[in-house]
Backbone atoms as SQL, in Angstrom:
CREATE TABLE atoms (id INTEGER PRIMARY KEY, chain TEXT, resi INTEGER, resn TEXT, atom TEXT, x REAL, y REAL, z REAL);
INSERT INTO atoms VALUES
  (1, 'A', 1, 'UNK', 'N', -24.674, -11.457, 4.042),
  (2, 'A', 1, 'UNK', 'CA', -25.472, -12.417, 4.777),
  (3, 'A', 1, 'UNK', 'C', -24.737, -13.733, 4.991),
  (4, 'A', 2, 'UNK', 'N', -23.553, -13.705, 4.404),
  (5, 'A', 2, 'UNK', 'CA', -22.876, -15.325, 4.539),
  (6, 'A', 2, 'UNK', 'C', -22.154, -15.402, 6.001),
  (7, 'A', 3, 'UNK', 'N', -22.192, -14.167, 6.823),
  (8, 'A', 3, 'UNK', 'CA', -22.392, -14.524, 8.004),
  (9, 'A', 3, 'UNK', 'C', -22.861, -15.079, 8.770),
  (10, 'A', 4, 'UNK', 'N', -24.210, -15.185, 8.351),
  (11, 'A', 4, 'UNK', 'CA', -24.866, -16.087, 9.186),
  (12, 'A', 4, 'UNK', 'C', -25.325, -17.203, 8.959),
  (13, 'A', 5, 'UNK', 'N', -24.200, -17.763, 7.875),
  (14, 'A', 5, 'UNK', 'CA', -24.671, -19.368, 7.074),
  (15, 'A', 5, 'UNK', 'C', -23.088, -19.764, 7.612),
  (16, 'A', 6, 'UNK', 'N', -22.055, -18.879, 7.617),
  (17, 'A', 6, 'UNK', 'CA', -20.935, -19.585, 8.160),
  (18, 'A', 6, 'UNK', 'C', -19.719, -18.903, 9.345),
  (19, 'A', 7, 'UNK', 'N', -19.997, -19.300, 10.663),
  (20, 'A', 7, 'UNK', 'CA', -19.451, -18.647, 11.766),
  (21, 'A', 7, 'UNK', 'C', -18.328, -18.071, 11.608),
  (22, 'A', 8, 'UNK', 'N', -17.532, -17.993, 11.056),
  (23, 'A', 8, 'UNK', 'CA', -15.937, -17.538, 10.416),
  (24, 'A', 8, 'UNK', 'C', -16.172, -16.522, 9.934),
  (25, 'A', 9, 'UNK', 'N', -17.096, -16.130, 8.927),
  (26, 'A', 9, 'UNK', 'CA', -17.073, -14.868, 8.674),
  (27, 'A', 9, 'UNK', 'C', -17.256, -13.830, 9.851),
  (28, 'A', 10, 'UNK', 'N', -17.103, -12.590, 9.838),
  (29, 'A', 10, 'UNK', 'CA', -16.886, -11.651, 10.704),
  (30, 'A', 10, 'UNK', 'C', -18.262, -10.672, 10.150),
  (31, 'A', 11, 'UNK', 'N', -19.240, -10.370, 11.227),
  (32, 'A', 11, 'UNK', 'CA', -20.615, -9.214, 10.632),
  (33, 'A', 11, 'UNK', 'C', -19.767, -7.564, 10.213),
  (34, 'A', 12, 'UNK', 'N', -18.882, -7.485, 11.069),
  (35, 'A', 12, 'UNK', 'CA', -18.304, -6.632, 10.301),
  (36, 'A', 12, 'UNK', 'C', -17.445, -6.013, 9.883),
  (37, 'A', 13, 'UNK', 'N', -16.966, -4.776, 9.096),
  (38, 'A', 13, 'UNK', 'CA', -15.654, -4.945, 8.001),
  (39, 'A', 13, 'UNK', 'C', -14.687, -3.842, 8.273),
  (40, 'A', 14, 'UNK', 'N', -14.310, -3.756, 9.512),
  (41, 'A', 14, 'UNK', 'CA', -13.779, -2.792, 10.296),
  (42, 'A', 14, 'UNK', 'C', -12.131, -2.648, 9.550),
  (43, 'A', 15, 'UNK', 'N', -11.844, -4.071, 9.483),
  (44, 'A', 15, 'UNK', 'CA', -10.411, -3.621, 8.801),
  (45, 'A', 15, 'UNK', 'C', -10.492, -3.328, 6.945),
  (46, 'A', 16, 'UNK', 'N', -11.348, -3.513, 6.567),
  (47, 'A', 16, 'UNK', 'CA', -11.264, -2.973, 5.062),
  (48, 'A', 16, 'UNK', 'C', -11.286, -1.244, 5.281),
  (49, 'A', 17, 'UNK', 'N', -12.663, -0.966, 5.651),
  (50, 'A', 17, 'UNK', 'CA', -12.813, 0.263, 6.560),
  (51, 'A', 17, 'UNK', 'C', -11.824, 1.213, 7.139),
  (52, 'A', 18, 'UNK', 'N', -10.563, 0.206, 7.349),
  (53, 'A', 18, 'UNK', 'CA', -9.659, 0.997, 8.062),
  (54, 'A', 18, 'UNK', 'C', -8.397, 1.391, 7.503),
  (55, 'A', 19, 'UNK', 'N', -8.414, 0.012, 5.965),
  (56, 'A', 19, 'UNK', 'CA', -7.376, 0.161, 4.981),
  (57, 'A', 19, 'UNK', 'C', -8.051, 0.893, 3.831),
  (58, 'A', 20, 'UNK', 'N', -8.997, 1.664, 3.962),
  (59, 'A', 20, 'UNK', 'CA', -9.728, 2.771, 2.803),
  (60, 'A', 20, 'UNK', 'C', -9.107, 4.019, 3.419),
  (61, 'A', 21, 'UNK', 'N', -9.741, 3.800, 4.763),
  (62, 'A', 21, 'UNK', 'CA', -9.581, 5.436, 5.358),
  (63, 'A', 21, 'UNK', 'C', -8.412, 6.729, 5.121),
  (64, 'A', 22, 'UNK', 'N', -7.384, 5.798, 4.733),
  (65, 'A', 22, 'UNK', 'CA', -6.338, 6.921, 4.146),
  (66, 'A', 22, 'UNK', 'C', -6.643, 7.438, 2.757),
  (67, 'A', 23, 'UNK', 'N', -6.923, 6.722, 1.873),
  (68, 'A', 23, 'UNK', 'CA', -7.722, 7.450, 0.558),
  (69, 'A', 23, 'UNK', 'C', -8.765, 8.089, 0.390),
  (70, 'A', 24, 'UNK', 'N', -9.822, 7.711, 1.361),
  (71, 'A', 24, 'UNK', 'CA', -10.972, 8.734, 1.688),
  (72, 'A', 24, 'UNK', 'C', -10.569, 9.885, 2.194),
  (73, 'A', 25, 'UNK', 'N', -9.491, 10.235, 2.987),
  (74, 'A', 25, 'UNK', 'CA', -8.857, 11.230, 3.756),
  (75, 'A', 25, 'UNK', 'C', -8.260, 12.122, 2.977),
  (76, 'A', 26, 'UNK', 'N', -7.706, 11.566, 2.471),
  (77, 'A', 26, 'UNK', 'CA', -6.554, 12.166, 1.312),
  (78, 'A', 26, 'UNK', 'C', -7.646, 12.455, -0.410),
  (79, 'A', 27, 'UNK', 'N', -8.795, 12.127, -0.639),
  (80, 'A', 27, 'UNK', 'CA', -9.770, 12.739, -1.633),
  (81, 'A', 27, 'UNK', 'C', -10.004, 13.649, -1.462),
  (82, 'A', 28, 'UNK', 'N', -9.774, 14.562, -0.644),
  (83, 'A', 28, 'UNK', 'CA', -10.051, 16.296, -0.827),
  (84, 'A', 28, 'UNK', 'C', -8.556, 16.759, -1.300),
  (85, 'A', 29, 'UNK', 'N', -7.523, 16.433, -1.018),
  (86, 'A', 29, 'UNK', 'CA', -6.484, 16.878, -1.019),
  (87, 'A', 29, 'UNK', 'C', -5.949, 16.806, -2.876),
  (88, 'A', 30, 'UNK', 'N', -6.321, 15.535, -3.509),
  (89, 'A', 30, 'UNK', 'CA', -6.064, 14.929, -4.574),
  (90, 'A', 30, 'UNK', 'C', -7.288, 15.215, -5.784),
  (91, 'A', 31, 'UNK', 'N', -8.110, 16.757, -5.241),
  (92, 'A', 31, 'UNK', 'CA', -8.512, 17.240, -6.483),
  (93, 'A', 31, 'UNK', 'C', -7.992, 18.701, -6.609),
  (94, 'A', 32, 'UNK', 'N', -6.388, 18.857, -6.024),
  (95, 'A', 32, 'UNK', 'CA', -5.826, 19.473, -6.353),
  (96, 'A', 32, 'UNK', 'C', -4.646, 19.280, -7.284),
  (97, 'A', 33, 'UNK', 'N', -4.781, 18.282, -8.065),
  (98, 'A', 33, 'UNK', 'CA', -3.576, 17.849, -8.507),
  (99, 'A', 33, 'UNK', 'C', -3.557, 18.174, -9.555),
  (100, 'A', 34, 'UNK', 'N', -2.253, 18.483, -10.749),
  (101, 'A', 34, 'UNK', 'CA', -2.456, 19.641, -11.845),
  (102, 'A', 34, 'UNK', 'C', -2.078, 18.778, -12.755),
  (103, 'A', 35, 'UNK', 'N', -1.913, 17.034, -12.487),
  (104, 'A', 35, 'UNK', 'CA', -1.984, 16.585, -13.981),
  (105, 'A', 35, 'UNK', 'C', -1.967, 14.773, -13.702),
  (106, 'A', 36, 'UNK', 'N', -2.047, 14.186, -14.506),
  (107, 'A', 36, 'UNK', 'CA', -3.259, 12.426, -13.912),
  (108, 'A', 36, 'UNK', 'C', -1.306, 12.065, -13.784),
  (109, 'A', 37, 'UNK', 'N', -0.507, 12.440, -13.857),
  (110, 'A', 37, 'UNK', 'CA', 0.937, 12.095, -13.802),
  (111, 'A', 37, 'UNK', 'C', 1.166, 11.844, -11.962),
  (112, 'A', 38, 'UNK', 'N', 0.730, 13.346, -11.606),
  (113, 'A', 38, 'UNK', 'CA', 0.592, 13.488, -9.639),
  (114, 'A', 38, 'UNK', 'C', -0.454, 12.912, -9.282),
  (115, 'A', 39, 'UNK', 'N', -1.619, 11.888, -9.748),
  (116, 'A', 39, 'UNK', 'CA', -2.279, 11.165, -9.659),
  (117, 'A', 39, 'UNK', 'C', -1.864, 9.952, -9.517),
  (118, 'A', 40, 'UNK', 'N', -1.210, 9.651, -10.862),
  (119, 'A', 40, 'UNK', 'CA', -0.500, 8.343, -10.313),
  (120, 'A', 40, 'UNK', 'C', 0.119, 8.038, -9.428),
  (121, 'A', 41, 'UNK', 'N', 0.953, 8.733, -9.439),
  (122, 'A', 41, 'UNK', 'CA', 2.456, 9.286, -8.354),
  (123, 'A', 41, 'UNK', 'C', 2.083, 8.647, -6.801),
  (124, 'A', 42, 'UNK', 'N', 0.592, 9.570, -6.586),
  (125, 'A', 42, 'UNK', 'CA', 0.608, 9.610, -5.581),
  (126, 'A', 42, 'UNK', 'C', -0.618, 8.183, -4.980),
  (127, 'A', 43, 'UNK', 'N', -1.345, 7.794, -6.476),
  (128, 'A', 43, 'UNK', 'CA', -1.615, 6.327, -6.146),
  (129, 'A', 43, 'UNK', 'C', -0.840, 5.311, -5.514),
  (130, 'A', 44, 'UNK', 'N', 0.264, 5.166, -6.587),
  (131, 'A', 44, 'UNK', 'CA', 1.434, 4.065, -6.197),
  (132, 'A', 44, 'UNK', 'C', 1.859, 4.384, -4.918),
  (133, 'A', 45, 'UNK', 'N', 2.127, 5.728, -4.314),
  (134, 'A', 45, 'UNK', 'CA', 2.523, 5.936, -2.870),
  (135, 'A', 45, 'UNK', 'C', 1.905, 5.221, -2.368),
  (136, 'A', 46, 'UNK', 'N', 0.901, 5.555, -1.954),
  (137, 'A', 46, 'UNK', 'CA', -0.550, 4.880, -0.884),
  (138, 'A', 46, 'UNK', 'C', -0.473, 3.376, -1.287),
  (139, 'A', 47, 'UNK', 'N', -0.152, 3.197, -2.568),
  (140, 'A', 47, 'UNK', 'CA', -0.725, 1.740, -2.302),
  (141, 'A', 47, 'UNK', 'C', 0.322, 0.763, -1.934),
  (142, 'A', 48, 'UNK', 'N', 1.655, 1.444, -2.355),
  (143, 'A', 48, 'UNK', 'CA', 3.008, 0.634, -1.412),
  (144, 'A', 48, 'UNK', 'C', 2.712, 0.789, -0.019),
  (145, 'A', 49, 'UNK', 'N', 2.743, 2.124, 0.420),
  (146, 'A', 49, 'UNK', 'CA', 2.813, 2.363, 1.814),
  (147, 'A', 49, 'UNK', 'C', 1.547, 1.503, 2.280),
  (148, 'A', 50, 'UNK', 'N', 0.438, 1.205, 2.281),
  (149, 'A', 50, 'UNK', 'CA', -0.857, 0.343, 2.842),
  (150, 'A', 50, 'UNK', 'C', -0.280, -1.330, 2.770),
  (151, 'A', 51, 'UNK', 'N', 0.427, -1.588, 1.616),
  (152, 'A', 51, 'UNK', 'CA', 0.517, -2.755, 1.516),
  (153, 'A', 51, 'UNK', 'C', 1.525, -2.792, 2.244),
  (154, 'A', 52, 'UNK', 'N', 2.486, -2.310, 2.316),
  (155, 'A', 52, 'UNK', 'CA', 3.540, -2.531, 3.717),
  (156, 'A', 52, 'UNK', 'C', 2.973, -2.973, 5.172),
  (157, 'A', 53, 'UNK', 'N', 2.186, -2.213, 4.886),
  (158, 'A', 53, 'UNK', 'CA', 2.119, -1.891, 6.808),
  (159, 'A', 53, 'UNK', 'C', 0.653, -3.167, 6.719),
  (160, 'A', 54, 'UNK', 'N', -0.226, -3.745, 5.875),
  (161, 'A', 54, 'UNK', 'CA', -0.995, -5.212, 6.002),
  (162, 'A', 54, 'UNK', 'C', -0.053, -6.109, 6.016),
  (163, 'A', 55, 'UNK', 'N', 1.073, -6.403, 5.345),
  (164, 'A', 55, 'UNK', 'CA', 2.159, -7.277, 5.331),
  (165, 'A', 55, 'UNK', 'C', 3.116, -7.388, 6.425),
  (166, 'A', 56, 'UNK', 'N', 2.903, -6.186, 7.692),
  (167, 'A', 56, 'UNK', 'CA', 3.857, -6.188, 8.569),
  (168, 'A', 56, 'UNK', 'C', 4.980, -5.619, 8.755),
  (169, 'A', 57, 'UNK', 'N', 5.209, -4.691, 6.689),
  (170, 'A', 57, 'UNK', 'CA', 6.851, -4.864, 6.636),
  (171, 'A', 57, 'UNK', 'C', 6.662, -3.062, 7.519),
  (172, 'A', 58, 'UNK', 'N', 8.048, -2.441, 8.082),
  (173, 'A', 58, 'UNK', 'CA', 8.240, -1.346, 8.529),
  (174, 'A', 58, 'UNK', 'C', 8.513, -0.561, 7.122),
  (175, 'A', 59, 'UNK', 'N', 7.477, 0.510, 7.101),
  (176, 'A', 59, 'UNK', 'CA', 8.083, 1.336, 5.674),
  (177, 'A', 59, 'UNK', 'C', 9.267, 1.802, 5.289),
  (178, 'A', 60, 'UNK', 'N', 9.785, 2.476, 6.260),
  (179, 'A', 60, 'UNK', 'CA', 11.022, 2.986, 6.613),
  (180, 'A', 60, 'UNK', 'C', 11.947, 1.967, 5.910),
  (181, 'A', 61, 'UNK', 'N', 12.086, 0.980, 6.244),
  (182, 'A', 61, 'UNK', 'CA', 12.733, -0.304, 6.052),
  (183, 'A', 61, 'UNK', 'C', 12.526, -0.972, 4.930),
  (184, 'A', 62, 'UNK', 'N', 11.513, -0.818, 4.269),
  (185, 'A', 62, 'UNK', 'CA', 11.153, -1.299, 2.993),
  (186, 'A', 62, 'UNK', 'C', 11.734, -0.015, 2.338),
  (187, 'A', 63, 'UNK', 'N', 11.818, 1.465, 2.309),
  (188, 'A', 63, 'UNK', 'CA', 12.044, 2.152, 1.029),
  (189, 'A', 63, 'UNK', 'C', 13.787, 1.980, 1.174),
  (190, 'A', 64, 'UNK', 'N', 14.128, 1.969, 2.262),
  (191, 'A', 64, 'UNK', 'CA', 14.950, 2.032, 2.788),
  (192, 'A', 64, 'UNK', 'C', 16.311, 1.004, 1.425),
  (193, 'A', 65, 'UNK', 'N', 15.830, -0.293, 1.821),
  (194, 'A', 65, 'UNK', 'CA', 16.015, -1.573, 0.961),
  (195, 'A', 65, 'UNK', 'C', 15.500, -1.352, -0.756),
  (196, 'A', 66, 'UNK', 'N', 14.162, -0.589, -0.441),
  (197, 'A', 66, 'UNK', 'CA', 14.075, -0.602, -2.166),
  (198, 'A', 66, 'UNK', 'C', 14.987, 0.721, -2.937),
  (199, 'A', 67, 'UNK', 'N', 15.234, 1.804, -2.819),
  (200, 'A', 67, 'UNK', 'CA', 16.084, 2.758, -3.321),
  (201, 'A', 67, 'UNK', 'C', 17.302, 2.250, -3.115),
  (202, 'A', 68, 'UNK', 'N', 17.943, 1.190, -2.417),
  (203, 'A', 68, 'UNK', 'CA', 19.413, 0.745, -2.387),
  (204, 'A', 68, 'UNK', 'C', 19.427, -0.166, -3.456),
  (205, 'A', 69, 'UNK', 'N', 18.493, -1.083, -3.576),
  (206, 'A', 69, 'UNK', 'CA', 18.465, -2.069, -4.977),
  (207, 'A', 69, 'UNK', 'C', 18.714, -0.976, -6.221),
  (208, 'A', 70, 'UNK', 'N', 17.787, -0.612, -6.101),
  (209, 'A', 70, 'UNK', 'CA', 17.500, 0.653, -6.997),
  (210, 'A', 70, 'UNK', 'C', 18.714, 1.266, -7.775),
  (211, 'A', 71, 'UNK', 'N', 19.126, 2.088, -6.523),
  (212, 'A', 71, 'UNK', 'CA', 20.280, 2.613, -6.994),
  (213, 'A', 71, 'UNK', 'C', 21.346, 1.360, -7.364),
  (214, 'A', 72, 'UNK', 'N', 21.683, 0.464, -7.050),
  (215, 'A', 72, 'UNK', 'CA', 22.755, -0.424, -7.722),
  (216, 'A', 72, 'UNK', 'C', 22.164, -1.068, -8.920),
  (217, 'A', 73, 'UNK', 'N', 20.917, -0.827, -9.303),
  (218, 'A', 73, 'UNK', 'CA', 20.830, -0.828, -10.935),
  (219, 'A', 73, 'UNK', 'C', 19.990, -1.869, -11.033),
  (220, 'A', 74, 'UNK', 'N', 19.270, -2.362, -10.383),
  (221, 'A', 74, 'UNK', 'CA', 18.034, -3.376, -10.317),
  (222, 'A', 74, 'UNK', 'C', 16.880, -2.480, -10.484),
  (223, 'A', 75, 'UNK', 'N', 16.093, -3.247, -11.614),
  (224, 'A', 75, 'UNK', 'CA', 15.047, -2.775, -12.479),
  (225, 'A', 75, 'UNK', 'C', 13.837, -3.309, -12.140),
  (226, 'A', 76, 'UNK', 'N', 13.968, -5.161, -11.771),
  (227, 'A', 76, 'UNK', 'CA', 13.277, -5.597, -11.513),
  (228, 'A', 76, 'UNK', 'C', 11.854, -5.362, -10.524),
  (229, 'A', 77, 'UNK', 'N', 11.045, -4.788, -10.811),
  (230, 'A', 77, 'UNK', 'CA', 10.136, -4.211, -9.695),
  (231, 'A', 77, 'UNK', 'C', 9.401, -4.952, -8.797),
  (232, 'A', 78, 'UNK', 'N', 8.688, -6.329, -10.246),
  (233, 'A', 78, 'UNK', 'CA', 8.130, -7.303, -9.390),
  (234, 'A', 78, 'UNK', 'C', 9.199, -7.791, -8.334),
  (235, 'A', 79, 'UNK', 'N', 10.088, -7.944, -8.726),
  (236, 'A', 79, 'UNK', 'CA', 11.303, -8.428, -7.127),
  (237, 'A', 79, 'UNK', 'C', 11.318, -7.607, -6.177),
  (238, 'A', 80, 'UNK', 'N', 10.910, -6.453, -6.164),
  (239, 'A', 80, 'UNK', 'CA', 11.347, -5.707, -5.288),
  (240, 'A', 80, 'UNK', 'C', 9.859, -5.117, -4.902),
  (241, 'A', 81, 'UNK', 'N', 8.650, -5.839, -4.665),
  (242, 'A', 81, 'UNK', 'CA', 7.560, -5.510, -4.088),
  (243, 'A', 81, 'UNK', 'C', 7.949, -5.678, -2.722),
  (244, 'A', 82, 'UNK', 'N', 6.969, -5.366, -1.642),
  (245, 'A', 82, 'UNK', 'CA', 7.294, -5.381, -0.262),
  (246, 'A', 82, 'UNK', 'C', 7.084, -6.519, 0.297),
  (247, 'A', 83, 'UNK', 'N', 6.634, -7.579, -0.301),
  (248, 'A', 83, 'UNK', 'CA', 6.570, -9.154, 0.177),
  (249, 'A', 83, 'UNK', 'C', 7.664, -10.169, -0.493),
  (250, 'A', 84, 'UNK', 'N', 8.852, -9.157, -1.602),
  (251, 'A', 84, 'UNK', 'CA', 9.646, -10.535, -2.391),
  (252, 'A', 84, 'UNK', 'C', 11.168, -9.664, -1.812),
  (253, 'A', 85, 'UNK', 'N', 11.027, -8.215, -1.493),
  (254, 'A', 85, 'UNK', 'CA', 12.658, -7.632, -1.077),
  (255, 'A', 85, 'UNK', 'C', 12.684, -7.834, 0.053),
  (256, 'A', 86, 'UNK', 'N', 13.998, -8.766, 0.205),
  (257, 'A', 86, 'UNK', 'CA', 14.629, -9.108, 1.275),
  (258, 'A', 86, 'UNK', 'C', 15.232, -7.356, 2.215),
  (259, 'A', 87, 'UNK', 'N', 14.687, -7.576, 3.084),
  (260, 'A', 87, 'UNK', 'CA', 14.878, -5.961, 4.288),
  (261, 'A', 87, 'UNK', 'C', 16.004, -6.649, 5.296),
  (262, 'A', 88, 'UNK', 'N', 16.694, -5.620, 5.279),
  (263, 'A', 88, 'UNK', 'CA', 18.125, -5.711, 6.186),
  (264, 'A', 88, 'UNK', 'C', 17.932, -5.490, 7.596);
């Protein structure tokens, strides 16, 4: 209701809605999974890949940059979220 006490808000929530829809999609698929390990796995996927693409960054381009850190032996993860690794 704080819509209609302050014009800025938006009545409705089309982009939350639209950054769920891949996990709602993917919940039939993910009660096939044979242990909370491919659960995680495949949490952290989705939730890099979503946060990429709200942030703008190109995925491609972000894993791209993060497995090259990676491999030269950088551990640091918080550095290498998709809003602090510098993309080539």
């Amino acid at each position: 209701m704080k819509y209609r006490e302050d014009g800025e808000y938006s009545i409705d929530n089309n982009i939350a809605e639209r950054n769920v829809r891949p996990f709602t999609v993917d919940r039939k698929n993910t009660m096939t999974f044979g242990s909370e390990e491919g659960i995680d796995c495949a949490a952290t996927y989705h939730t890099i890949i979503q946060t990429c693409r709200m942030m703008g960054v190109k995925v491609l381009k972000y894993l791209q940059s993060f497995f090259k850190k990676f491999s030269e032996g950088c551990r640091d993860y918080a550095q290498m979220l998709p809003g602090q690794l510098a993309i080539d």
